[in-house]
Structures are given as C-alpha cells and as structure tokens.
N, C-alpha and C positions, 0 to 999 in steps of 0.2 A: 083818195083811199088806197090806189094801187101805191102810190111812194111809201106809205106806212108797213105797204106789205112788206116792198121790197127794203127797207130801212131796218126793219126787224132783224133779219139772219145778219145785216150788217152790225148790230148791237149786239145781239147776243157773241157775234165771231170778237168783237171788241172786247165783252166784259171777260170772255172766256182768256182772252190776253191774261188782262189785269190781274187776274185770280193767281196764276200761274201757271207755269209749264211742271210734271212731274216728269221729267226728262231724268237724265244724269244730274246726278246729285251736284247744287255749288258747294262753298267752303261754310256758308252759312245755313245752308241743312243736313250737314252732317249730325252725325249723333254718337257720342261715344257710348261704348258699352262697359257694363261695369260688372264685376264680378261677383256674385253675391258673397263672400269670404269679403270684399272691399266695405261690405256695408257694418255698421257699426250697429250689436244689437242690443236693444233698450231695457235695463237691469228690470223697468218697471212693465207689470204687465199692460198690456194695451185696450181699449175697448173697442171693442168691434163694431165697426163702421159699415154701412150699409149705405148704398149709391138706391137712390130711388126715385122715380119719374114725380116733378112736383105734384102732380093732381094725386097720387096714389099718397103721399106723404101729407096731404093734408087732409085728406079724408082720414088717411090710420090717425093723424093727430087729435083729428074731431071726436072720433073714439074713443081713444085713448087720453082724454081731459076730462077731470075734476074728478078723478078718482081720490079714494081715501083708505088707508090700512086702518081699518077699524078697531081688527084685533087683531092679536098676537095668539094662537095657542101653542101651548108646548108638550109633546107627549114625549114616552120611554117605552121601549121597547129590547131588551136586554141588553147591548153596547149603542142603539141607535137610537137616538135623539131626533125627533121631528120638529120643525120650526112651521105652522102656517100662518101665513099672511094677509087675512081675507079680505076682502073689495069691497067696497062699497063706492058708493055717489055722494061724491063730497057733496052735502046740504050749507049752503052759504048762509041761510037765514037761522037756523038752529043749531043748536050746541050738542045736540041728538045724532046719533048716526042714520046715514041718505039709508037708501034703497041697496040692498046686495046688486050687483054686477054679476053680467052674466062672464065676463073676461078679464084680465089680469093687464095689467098695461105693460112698458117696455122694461127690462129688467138685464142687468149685469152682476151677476154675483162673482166673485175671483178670489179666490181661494192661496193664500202665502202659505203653503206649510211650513218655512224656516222661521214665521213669525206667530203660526198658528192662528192664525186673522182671515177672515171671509172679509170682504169688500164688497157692498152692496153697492146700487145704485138704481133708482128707481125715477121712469119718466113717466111723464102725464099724471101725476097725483098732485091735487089741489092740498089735502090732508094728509097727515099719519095720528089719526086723535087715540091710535091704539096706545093703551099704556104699555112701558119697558115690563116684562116681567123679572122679576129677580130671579137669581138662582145659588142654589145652598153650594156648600162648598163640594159634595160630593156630584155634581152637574159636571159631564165635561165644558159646556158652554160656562164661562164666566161672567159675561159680561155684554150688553149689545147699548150703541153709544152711536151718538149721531156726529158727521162732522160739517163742514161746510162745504155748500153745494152753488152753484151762481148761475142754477136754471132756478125759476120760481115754480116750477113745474116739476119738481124732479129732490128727490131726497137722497144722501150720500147717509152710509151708516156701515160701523163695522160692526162682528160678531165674534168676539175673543173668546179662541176657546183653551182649554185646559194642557191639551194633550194633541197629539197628532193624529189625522182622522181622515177618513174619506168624503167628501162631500159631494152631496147629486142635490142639484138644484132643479125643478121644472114647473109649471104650472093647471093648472085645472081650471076646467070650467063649466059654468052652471050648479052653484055660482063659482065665480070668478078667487082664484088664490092661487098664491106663491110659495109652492112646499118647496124645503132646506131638509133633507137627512143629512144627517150628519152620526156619521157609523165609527166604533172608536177603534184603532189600530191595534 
C-alpha cells in the first residue's frame, strides 16, 4: 500500500511531462496574428451562432420540437404592416391544429433592403399547416414563398416585399408567436 502512495506523485510528475511544458514558446506553437482588415467579409449575411453547454442544448431542443405555424395573421396599421406567426403543437395523428404553445421556437429573420427580401428561418417546427396569405397589389408585402431547408426541423422562407421598409422582428408569449412589423419608408 505505501509503494502505491509513493508511486503516485511519481505519475502524476510523469503525465505532467507528457502534457507539456508552457514555458517559452517553440516554432510549432507560435501563432500568427492577423489583422482584421486581412479578413475577407462575406457579401452574405450570416446567422447567428450560439456556442451552448450539450445538456442546456438538448433540453432547449426538447422544447423547442414539434412545433407548427398554424396561422399566418396579417394586419394594417397606416404604413405598418404586421405579420403573426402563431404556435402551435404539431399533432402527428391529425390533420387539425395541436394545442397553442406557450413559446415560439428558434428564429432568424434577415432583412436585404437592396433586394427588398426578409429571410426567415425557423427551427424546431415539425409543421407550417398555416396557409400563404395572398396580398393585393396595394400591400407593401408581395409575396411570402418557401425555399429549401436540410434540417427536417426547421423551415427557410422569404417575404418579398414592395418597397423599402423597416423591419422589427420579435416574439410573444402565452401563447407562443413570431411578430414581423414591417413599417414602409
């Protein structure tokens, strides 16, 4: 029993070798520095990426699954256009809308003003059974159209609009929905 004791600080003093020494730098951990003018910036916008601890990330996922956009409403308000989104629990067995939701799932909306184009993107929805609403010609919104998406969980869709505008995206809950203003310039 005592050799085990004394064997110990002898291995840990080994592995601590191993691992390595943070001493003076070699040639092989240097690190060049770059200037951020050297970096090349991406014409496209980006989406926003979140670094998150596995266990917290699978619980928001648990959450955040088998949602469904039920409905689409659309209101007017003198230049401002309201889009809501509202939640529901995707129902697997029926063709009927689930249970309203008390929360909204993960959401990227990205606004092109030189293309006049909102870029959705919606994660943790099993559904969108909500129908497109149309819109007359005097609507700033034109047009909302789905495109391809390669999460099964998650829906890409743009919202073309007329004119050049402000857009404030955020969501609500109890229940659960994703309002889109859209205010005309």
């Amino acid at each position: 029993m005592r050799i085990i004791f004394l064997l110990l600080p002898i291995i840990f003093l080994f592995n601590g070798c191993e691992t390595g020494y943070k001493g003076e730098p070699s040639e092989s951990n240097t690190t060049t520095k770059v200037a951020l003018d050297d970096i090349p910036l991406s014409s496209k916008p980006i989406k926003k990426e979140y670094i998150e601890d596995e266990k917290v990330k699978e619980v928001k996922d648990e959450v955040n699954e088998g949602l469904d956009i039920g409905t689409i409403r659309v209101s007017q308000n003198g230049n401002t256009t309201r889009l809501v989104f509202d939640n529901y629990q995707w129902d697997y067995n029926s063709e009927t809308l689930g249970e309203k939701v008390d929360h909204a799932g993960t959401y990227d909306f990205i606004y092109h003003p030189d293309q006049r184009l909102i870029t959705a993107i919606i994660e943790g929805y099993q559904g969108f059974s909500a129908p497109i609403p149309k819109f007359s010609r005097n609507s700033l919104i034109e047009k909302i159209y789905f495109d391809t998406y390669p999460d099964e969980n998650g829906y890409k869709f743009h919202i073309k609009l007329r004119a050049n505008a402000n857009v404030k995206v955020f969501d609500l809950s109890n229940p659960g929905r994703i309002v889109v203003d859209i205010e005309l310039l």
